[in-house]
KOLSENU-571202 format. One record per residue (C-alpha): z, y, x; residue in one letter. Coordinates in steps of 0.05 Angstrom, whole numbers, padded with zeros to 5 digits, always signed. Layout:
// KOLSENU-571202
ZYXA
...
//
This chain:
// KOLSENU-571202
-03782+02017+00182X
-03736+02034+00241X
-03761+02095+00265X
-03730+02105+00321X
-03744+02039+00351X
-03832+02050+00331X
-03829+02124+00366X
-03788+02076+00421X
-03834+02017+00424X
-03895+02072+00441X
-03857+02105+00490X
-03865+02174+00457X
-03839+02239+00488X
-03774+02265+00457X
-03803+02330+00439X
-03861+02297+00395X
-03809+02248+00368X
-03778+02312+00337X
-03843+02349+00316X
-03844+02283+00270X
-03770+02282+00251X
-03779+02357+00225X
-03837+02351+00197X
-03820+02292+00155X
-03744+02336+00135X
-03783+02396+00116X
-03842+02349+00067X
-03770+02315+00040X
-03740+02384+00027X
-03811+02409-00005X
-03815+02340-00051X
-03748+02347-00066X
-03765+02412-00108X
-03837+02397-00125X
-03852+02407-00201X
-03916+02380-00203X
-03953+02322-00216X
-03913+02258-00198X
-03914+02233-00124X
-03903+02179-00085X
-03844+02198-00047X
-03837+02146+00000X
-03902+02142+00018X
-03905+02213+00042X
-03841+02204+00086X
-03873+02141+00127X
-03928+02182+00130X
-03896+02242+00156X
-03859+02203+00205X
-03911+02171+00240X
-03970+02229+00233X
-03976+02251+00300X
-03965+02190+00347X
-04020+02183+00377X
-04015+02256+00404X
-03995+02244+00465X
-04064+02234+00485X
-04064+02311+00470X
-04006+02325+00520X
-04042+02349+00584X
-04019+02307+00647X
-03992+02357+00680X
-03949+02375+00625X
-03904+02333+00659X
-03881+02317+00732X
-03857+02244+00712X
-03895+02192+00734X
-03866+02144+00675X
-03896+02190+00624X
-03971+02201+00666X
-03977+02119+00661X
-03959+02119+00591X
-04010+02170+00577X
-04057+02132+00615X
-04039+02067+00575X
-04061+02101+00510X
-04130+02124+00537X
-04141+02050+00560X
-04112+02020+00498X
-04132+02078+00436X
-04183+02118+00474X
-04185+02188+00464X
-04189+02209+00396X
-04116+02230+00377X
-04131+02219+00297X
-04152+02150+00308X
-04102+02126+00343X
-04057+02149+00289X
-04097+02106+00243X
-04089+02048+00280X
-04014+02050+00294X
-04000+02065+00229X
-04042+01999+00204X
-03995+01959+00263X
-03933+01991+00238X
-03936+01960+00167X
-03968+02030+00131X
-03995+02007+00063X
-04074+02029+00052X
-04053+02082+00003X
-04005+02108+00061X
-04064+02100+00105X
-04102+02144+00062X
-04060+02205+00058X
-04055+02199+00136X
-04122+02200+00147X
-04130+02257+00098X
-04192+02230+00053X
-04158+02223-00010X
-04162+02252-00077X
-04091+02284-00094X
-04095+02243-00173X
-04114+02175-00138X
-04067+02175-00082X
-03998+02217-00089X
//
């Protein structure tokens, strides 16, 4: 997974490129000194780093002045619709996310089954 070229690909903002990047450093910095139960590393990182793309349908339009960004937006109402969490779903699923990442992004899991 090449991050940088996914967050690239759907033409995400910089600053929700690094809500993602520091979420998924502060979840590697928690799992690094979790002493618990065994987890699935990995999985949570690709989760963490793709958990909020379809937020930009979140982003109000006139966040931003930039006509670039206002067509993207528009491009993910037409394409995702509205619903922020679904959208994550479903670009997760095209980005390769395995269907026990896919459960721990879309949060109905059971913490023994899953992690």
């Amino acid at each position: 997974m090449n991050i940088i070229k996914i967050y690239n690909k759907y033409y995400l903002p910089e600053n929700l490129q690094m809500h993602m990047l520091r979420v998924t450093a502060c979840s590697n910095l928690i799992i690094d000194n979790w002493n618990g139960p065994n987890i699935d590393k990995e999985a949570i990182i690709r989760v963490c780093l793709l958990h909020d793309m379809g937020n930009i349908v979140k982003i109000p339009e006139d966040f931003s002045n930039d006509e670039n960004f206002i067509k993207i937006r528009r491009r993910y109402f037409e394409k995702y619709g509205t619903n922020d969490h679904e959208i994550n779903l479903e670009i997760g699923k095209a980005e390769g996310l395995s269907d026990k990442e896919i459960k721990i992004l879309d949060g109905k899991r059971s913490r023994k089954n899953v992690l």
